[in-house]
N, C-alpha and C positions, 0 to 999 in steps of 0.2 A: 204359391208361386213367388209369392214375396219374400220369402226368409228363401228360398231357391238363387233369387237374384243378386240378397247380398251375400249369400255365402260365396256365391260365383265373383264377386266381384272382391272381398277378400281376400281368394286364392288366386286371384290374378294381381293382387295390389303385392301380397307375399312376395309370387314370380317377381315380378317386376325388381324388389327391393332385392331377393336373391340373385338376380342379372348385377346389378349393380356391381355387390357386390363379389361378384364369382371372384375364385384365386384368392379371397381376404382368410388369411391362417386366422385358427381359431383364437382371440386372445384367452380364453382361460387356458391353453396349453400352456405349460412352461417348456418349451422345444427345450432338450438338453446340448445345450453345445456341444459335448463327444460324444456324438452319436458311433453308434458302431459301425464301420463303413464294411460293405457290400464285396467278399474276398475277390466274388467274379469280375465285379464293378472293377476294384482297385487294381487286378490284375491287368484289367485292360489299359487302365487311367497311368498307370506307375505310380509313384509316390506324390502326384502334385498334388492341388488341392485337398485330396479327399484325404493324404495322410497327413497332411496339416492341420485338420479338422481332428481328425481322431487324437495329435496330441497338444489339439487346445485346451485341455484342463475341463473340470468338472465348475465352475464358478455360479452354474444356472440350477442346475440340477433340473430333472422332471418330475411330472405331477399331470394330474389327471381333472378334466375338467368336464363334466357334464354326460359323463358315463362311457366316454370316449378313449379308445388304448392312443397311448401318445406312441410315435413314433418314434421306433428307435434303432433305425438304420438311415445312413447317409448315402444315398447312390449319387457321384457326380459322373452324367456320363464323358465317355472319351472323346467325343465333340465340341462340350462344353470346356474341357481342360483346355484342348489347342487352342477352341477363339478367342481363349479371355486372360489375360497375364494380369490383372489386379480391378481394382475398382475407385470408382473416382465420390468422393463425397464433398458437399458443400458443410463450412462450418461457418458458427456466429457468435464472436466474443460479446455478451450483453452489459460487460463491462465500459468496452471502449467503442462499442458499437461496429467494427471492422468484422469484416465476412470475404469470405474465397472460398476458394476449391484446394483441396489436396489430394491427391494420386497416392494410392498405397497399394505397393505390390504383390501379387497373394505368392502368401507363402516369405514375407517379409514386412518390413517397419517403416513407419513414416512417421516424423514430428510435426505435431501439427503448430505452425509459424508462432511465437511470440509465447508459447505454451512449455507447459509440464507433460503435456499430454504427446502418447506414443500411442501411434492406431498399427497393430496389424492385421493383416488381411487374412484369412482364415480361410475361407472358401467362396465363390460369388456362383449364385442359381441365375440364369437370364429369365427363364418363366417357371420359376418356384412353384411346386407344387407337393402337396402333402397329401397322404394317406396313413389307411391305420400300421401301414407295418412300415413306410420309409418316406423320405425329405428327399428332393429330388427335381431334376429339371424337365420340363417337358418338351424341352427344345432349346435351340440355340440363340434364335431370337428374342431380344428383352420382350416381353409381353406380360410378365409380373417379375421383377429383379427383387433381387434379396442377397444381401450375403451376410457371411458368419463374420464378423471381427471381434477383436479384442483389443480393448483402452487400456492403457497403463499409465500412472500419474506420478511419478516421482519413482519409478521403478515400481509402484505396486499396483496389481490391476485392478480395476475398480468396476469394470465392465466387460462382459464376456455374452457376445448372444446374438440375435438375429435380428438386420434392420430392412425396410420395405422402403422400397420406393414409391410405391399406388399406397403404402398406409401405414406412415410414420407413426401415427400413436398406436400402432401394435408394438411392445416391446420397447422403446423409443429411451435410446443413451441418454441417463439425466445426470446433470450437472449444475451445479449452480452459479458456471459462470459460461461454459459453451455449448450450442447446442452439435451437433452431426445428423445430417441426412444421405442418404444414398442419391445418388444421381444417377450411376449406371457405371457399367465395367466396362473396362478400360481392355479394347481389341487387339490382339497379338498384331503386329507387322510383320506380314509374312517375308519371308529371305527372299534376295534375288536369287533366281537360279543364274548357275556356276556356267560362264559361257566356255562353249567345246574350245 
């Protein structure tokens, strides 16, 4: 009755820490930044996001971690394209001690202030979710954010891959003089409609 109770208590200590954590990508995946996007997907999507992803370069590459197939397809769906026009991340020079925000548009470039550094925007997931055959949003509402960008530092890149906002040390841009965290993406403003 007694090895009964703590194995019960146990697998409910497990639950628990697996609650926690729900939505946290696996870190020994090396997610590849050009994933193969999804013909259906993109067909719907047009060329935004998801073909900006396909021609972000190979910088990460994949790999396999704990007997798991890494995914290798991008599905961004056509919901996600319209609500989201780029993503907003905080940085921090550990130099001169100065921190902000900068706005970087997907599917283009932002300098980040007083820097060498150039972020583009790649692709932004609002509730990132992964499985074994594709990378992908499960909605449109932020509820796990993530998006693909890529650093460039003197014109050469130096960082390419995927950043979390519930959990910066997954993957996490390293530098030895600024850090970048995701904040969240940044909401298209919809047009006024055309009066008769």
């Amino acid at each position: 009755m007694k090895k009964l109770l703590i194995l019960a208590l146990a697998t409910l200590g497990a639950a628990g820490a697996a609650c926690r954590e729900h939505g946290r990508p696996d870190p020994n995946i090396r997610m590849a930044p050009s994933h193969d996007v999804d013909p259906q997907a993109q067909a719907q999507a047009g060329q935004g996001q998801a073909g900006a992803a396909g021609a972000a370069g190979d910088a990460e590459g994949g790999g396999q971690g704990g007997g798991q197939a890494v995914p290798n397809r991008l599905e961004v769906p056509a919901e996600v394209e319209q609500a989201y026009s780029g993503v907003r991340l905080s940085w921090k020079d550990a130099t001169s001690g100065k921190d902000g925000l900068v706005e970087v548009p997907l599917g283009g470039t932002a300098k980040l202030p007083g820097s060498d550094l150039e972020i583009r925007g790649d692709v932004y997931l609002p509730a990132f979710s992964m499985s074994q055959g594709a990378i992908t949003s499960s909605g449109v509402e932020e509820a796990n954010p993530a998006a693909r960008i890529t650093v460039s530092e003197k014109g050469k890149e130096i960082f390419g891959g995927w950043i979390f906002t519930r959990f910066p040390d997954v993957h996490p841009f390293q530098h030895p003089r600024y850090t970048l965290r995701l904040v969240g993406g940044i909401r298209r403003v919809p047009k006024p409609a055309k009066k008769a």
